[in-house]
C-alpha positions in Angstrom: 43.6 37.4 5.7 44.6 37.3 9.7 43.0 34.2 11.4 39.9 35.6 13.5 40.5 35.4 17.9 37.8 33.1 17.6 39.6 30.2 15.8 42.6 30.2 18.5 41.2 26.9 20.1 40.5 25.5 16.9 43.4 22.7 17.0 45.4 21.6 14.2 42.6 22.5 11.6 44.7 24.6 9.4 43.3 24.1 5.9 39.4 23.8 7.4 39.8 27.7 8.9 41.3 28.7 5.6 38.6 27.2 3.7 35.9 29.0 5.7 37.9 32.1 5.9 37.7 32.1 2.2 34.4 31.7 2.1 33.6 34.7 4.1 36.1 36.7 2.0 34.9 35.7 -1.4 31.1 35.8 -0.6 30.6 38.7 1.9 27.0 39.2 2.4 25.9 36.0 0.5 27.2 33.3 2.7 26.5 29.7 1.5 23.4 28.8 3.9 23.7 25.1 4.4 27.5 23.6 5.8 28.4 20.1 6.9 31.8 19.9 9.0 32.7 16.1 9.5 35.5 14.4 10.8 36.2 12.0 13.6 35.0 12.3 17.6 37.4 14.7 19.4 38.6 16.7 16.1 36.1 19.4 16.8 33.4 19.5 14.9 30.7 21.4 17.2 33.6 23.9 18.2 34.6 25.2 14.9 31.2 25.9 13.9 30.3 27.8 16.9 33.7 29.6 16.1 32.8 30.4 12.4 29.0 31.5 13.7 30.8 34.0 15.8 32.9 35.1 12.6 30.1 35.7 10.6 27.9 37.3 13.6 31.3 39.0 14.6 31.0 43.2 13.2 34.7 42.8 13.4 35.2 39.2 11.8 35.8 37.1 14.9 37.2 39.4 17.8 36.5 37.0 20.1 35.9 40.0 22.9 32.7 41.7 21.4 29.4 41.3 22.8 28.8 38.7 20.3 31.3 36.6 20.5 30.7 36.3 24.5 27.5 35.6 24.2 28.3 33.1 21.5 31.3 31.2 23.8 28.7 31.4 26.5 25.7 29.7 24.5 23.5 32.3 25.0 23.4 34.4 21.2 19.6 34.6 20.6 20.5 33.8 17.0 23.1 31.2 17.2 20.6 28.1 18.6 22.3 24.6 19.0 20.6 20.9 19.0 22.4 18.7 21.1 19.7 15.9 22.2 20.1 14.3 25.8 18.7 10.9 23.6 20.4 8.1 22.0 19.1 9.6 18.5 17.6 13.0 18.0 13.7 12.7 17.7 11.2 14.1 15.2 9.9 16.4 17.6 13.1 17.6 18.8 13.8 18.7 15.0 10.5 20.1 14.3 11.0 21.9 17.2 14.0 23.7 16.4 13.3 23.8 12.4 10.4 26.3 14.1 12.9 28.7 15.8 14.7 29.0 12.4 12.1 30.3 10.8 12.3 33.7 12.9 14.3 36.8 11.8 17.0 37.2 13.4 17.0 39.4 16.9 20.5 41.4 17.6 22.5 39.6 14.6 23.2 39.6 11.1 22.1 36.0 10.5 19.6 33.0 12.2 22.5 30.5 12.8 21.0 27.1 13.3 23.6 24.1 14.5 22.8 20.4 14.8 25.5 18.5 16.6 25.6 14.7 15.9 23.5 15.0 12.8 24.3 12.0 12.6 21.9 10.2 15.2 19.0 11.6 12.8 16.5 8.4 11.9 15.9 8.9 7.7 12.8 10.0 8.5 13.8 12.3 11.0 16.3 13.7 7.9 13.9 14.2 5.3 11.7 16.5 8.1 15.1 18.6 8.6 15.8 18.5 4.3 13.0 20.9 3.9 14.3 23.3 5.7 17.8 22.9 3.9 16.2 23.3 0.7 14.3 26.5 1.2 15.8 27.9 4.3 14.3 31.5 5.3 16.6 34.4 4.1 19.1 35.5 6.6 18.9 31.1 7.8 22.2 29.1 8.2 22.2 25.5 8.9 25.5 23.9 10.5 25.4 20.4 10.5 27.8 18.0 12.7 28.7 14.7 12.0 31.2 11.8 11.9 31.2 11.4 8.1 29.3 12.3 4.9 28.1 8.5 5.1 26.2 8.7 8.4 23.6 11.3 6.3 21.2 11.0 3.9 22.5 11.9 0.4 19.7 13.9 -0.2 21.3 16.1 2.7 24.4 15.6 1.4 24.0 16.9 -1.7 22.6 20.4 -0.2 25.8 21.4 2.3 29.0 23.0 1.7 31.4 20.2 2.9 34.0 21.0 5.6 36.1 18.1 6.7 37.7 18.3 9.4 41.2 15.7 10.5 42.9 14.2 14.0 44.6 16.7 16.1 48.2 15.8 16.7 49.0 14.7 20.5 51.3 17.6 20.8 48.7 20.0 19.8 45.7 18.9 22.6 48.2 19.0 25.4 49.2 22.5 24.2 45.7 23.3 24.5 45.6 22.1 28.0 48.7 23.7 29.0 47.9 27.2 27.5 44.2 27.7 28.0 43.5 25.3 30.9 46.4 25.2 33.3 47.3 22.1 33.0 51.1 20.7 33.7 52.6 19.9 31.1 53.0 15.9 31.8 49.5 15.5 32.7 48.6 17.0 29.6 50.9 14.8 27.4 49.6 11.9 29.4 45.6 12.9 28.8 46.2 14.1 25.5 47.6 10.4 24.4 45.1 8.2 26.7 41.8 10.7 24.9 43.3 10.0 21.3 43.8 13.6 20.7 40.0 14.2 21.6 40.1 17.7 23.1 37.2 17.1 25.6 38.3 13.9 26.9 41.6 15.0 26.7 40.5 18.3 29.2 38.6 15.7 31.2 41.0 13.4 31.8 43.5 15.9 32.5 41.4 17.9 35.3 39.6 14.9 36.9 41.0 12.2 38.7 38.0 10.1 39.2 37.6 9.6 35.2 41.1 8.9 35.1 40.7 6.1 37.8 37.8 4.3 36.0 39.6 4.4 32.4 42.8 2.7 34.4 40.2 0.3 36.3 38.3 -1.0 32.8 41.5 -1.5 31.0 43.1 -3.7 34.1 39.2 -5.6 34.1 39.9 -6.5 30.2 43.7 -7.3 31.0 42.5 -9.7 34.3 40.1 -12.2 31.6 41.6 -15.3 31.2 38.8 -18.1 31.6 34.5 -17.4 31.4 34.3 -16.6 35.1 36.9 -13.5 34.7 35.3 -12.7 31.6 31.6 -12.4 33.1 33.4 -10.3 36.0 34.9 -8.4 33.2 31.7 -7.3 31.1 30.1 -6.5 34.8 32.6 -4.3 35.7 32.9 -2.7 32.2 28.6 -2.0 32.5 29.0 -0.1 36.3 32.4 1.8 35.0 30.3 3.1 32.5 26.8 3.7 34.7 29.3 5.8 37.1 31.5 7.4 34.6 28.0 8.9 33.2 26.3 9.2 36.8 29.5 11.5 37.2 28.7 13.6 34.2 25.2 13.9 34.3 24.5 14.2 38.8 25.1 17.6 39.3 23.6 18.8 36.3 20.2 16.9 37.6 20.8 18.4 41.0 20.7 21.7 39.2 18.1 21.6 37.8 15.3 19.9 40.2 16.4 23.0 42.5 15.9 25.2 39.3 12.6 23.5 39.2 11.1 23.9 42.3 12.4 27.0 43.1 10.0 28.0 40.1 7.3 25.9 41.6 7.7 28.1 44.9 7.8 24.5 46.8 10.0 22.3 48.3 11.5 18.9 48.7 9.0 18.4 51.6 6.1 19.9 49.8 2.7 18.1 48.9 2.8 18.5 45.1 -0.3 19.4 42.7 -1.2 17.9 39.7 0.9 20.6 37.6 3.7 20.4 39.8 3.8 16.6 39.4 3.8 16.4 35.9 6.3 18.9 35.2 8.7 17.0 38.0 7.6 13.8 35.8 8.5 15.7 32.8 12.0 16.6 34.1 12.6 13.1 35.5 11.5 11.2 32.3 14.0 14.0 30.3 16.9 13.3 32.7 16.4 9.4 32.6 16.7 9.8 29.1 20.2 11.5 29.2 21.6 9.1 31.8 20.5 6.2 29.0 22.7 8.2 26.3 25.4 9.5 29.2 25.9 5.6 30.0 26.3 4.4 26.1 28.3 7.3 25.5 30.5 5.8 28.5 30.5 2.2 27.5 31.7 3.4 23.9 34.3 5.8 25.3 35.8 2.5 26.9 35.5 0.6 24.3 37.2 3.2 22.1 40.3 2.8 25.5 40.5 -1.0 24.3 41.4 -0.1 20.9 44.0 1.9 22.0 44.6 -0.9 24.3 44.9 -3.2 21.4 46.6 -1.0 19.2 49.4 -0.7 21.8 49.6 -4.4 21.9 50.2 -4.7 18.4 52.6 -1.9 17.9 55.2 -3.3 20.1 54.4 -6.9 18.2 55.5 -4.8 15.2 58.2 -3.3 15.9 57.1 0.0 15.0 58.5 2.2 17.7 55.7 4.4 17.7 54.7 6.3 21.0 52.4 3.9 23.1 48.9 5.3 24.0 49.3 3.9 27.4 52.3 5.0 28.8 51.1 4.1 32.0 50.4 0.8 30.9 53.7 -0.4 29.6 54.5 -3.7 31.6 51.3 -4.9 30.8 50.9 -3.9 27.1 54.9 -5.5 26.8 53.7 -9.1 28.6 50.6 -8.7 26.3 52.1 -8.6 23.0 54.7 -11.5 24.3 52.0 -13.6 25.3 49.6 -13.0 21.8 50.1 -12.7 18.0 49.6 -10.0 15.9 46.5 -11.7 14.4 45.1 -12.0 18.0 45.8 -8.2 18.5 44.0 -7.4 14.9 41.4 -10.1 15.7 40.5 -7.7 19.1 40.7 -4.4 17.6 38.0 -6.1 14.9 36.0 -7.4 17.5 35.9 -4.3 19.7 34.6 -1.8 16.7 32.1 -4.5 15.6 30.6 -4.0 19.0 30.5 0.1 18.9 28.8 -0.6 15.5 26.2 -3.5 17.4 25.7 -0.9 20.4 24.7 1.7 18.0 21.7 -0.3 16.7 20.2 -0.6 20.1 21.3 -4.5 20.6 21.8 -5.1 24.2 24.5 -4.1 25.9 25.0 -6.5 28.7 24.7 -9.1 25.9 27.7 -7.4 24.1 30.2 -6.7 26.6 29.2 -10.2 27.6 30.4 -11.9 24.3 33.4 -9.0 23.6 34.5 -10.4 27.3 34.8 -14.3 26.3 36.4 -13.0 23.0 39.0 -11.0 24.9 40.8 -14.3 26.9 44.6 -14.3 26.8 45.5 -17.1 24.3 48.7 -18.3 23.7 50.0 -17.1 21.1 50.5 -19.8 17.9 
């Protein structure tokens, strides 16, 4: 069977298309209704199950250049619905919410596609509200579900999917991406492809904006500058605003956009003496919007943190010996004095350090507490 148009930008996922390819073959009409892709941030989770809902919605199979499949790439398929919360973990209301839209027949398509990216910020309870619905799901209903690993859900969810797992894009393959679909010189590419860890999206971010490219280089010369408590306090205070403007970045035009939306809808302006309607509903979109800046910023502070592994990793690679191709390429007089000046035990000690953190930061401990103490762990020892 030909791969479908719509899996083109699916990278380096051979055996996951084939799998779901097969699927489609072998069950026709009767597709499984409940899937669970997994695999690591940046391998594409989200973007391989919009690409099989356009397959199965697809009269064709996947053209990628029916009406369908636009409206699909576009994120506006009346039956193809995503949940992608603007919180740090996806609320019971949020989930009711959508379980409610799932229940309707489906308008223009052959199914009710219903995806859920980062399943895996789901509370248990908020889990066992969404396992109803992927027990007895209305005919014509498929569930998606996105997520880091099998682990991060409950195994009552677990047991009810049909497992896709998904692996790391190569380097090579990202900054092909870039190049082909995106423009992007071929350097610049290589370069973004490396720094993002094969993350497509960061990878495309880095590569087309030099502003996030700035504050990656200024965090990992904050961590390289701590030598004593003082640096080290500078350090974690840096780190915090990197992260505040990295998300303000991401999230400032979109809350531009829609405030206009807003009161254009209103019929009033900036100027205008509000009613009570008119002042909740701004509330409303305020209170929504300080909500995603909380979530844009953690995402931030773990996307740097995720940089210091590299960081790290770099270090210890040249310790070793291994001649494997630095994630810093940029960086190499300072990841070469690093690795002279430390141990490999250091350099495991950090990496350690640095994912125990992510883990702390997920369960809501404060971060200015935590970059604090990662800081004062970071100093440049000599190396024994």
């Amino acid at each position: 069977m030909q791969t479908p148009k719509v899996f083109r930008d699916v990278v380096s996922q051979p055996e996951a298309v084939t799998e779901l390819l097969r699927s489609m073959e072998q069950t026709q009409n009767n597709i499984h209704h409940a899937w669970l892709f997994t695999g690591p941030p940046g391998s594409g989770r989200s973007q391989i199950a919009l690409a099989f809902a356009a397959a199965l919605m697809c009269s064709e199979g996947g053209c990628s250049s029916c009406n369908s499949c636009e409206m699909i790439r576009i994120g506006n398929h009346p039956d193809v619905l995503v949940l992608n919360t603007e919180r740090v973990q996806i609320s019971i209301d949020e989930v009711n919410e959508f379980i409610e839209k799932s229940i309707h027949m489906p308008a223009i398509g052959k199914y009710r596609i219903m995806i859920v990216e980062d399943a895996d910020r789901m509370s248990e309870r908020t889990s066992n509200v969404l396992l109803k619905s992927l027990e007895e799901p209305p005919r014509g209903t498929i569930w998606m579900l996105c997520s880091p690993s099998e682990a991060d859900l409950i195994p009552t969810i677990r047991s009810r999917v049909r497992k896709i797992q998904l692996k790391v894009p190569t380097v090579e393959a990202v900054a092909q991406l870039l190049v082909d679909k995106y423009g992007i010189g071929f350097e610049l590419a290589q370069q973004s492809a490396a720094q993002a860890q094969s993350h497509v999206g960061m990878a495309r971010r880095l590569a087309s904006n030099a502003g996030a490219r700035d504050r990656r280089t200024q965090a990992l010369q904050a961590v390289l500058g701590i030598t004593d408590i003082p640096s080290a306090m500078k350090a974690a205070e840096n780190l915090a605003k990197l992260a505040e403007s990295d998300g303000a970045q991401l999230t400032g035009e979109q809350d531009d956009f829609e405030r206009k939306e807003l009161m254009n809808r209103l019929g009033v302006s900036e100027d205008s003496k509000l009613n009570a309607s008119s002042r909740s509903q701004l509330k409303k979109l305020e209170e929504s919007q300080k909500r995603r800046a909380t979530r844009s910023k953690r995402d931030g502070l773990d996307r740097i943190l995720v940089d210091l592994m590299g960081l790290y990793r770099d270090v210890l690679t040249v310790q070793l010996g291994a001649g494997e191709p630095l994630i810093n390429v940029d960086l190499v007089a300072e990841v070469d004095k690093l690795a002279a000046e430390t141990s490999q035990a250091q350099s495991i000690n950090c990496i350690e350090k640095i994912e125990k953190v992510r883990f702390r930061m997920q369960r809501n401990v404060r971060e200015d507490l935590l970059l604090f103490s990662l800081a004062v762990s970071l100093r440049r020892k000599a190396a024994k």
